[in-house]
N, C-alpha and C positions, 0 to 999 in steps of 0.2 A: 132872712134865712127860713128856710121853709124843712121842715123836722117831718119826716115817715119812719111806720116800720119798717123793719128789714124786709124786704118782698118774700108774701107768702107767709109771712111771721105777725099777722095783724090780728088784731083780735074783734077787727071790723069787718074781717075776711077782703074789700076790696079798698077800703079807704086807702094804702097806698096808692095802689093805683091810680084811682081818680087824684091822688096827690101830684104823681106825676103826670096826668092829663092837663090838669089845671098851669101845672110848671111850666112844661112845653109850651102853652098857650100865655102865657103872662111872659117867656122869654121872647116871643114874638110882639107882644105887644109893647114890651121895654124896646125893643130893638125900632119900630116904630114911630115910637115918641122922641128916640133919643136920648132914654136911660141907659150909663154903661150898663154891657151886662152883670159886670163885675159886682151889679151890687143887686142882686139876686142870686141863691146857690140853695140846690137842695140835697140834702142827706140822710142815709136810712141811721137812724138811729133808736136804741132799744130806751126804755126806759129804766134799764140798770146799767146802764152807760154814762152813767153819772160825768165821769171823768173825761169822757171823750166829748160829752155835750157841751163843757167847760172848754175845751180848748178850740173845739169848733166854733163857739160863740164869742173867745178870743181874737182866734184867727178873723172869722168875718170882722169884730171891730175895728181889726185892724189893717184889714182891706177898704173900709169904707174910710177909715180917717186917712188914709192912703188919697184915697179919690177927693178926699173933701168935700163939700156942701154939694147937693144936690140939687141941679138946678132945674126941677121939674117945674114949679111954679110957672118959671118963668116960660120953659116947652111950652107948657098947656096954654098955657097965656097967647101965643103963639100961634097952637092951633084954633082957640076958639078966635082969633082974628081973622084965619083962613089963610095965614101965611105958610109954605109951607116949608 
């Protein structure tokens, strides 16, 4: 899970952004390998959002136990053989 400020609300001025630059491109890159997406997600969230960051990082856990073990190992394994 991948955590920004609210857009226009940073006190990096653009680190959002390039948060979701980088998002976009790591969701192409999952999609690629063969990671669901489902087990990457990103959210504007403040840092007096206590409470909301708590259910967010619930939720995800239990989307990912959802999906169960994650078989990248084994993808990458895979591509460094040149299988495709």
């Amino acid at each position: 899970m991948l955590c920004g400020c609210h857009p226009g609300d940073c006190h990096y001025h653009e680190g959002n952004y390039k948060c979701l630059r980088r998002y976009v491109l790591l969701r192409k890159y999952f999609k690629q390998i063969g990671i669901h997406e489902d087990r990457l997600r990103l959210e504007w969230i403040s840092a007096s959002e206590g409470k909301q960051f708590a259910e967010l990082a619930d939720e995800m856990t239990a989307a990912l136990e959802k999906l169960g073990p994650c078989k990248v190992k084994a993808i990458l394994e895979t591509f460094d053989k040149g299988e495709d």
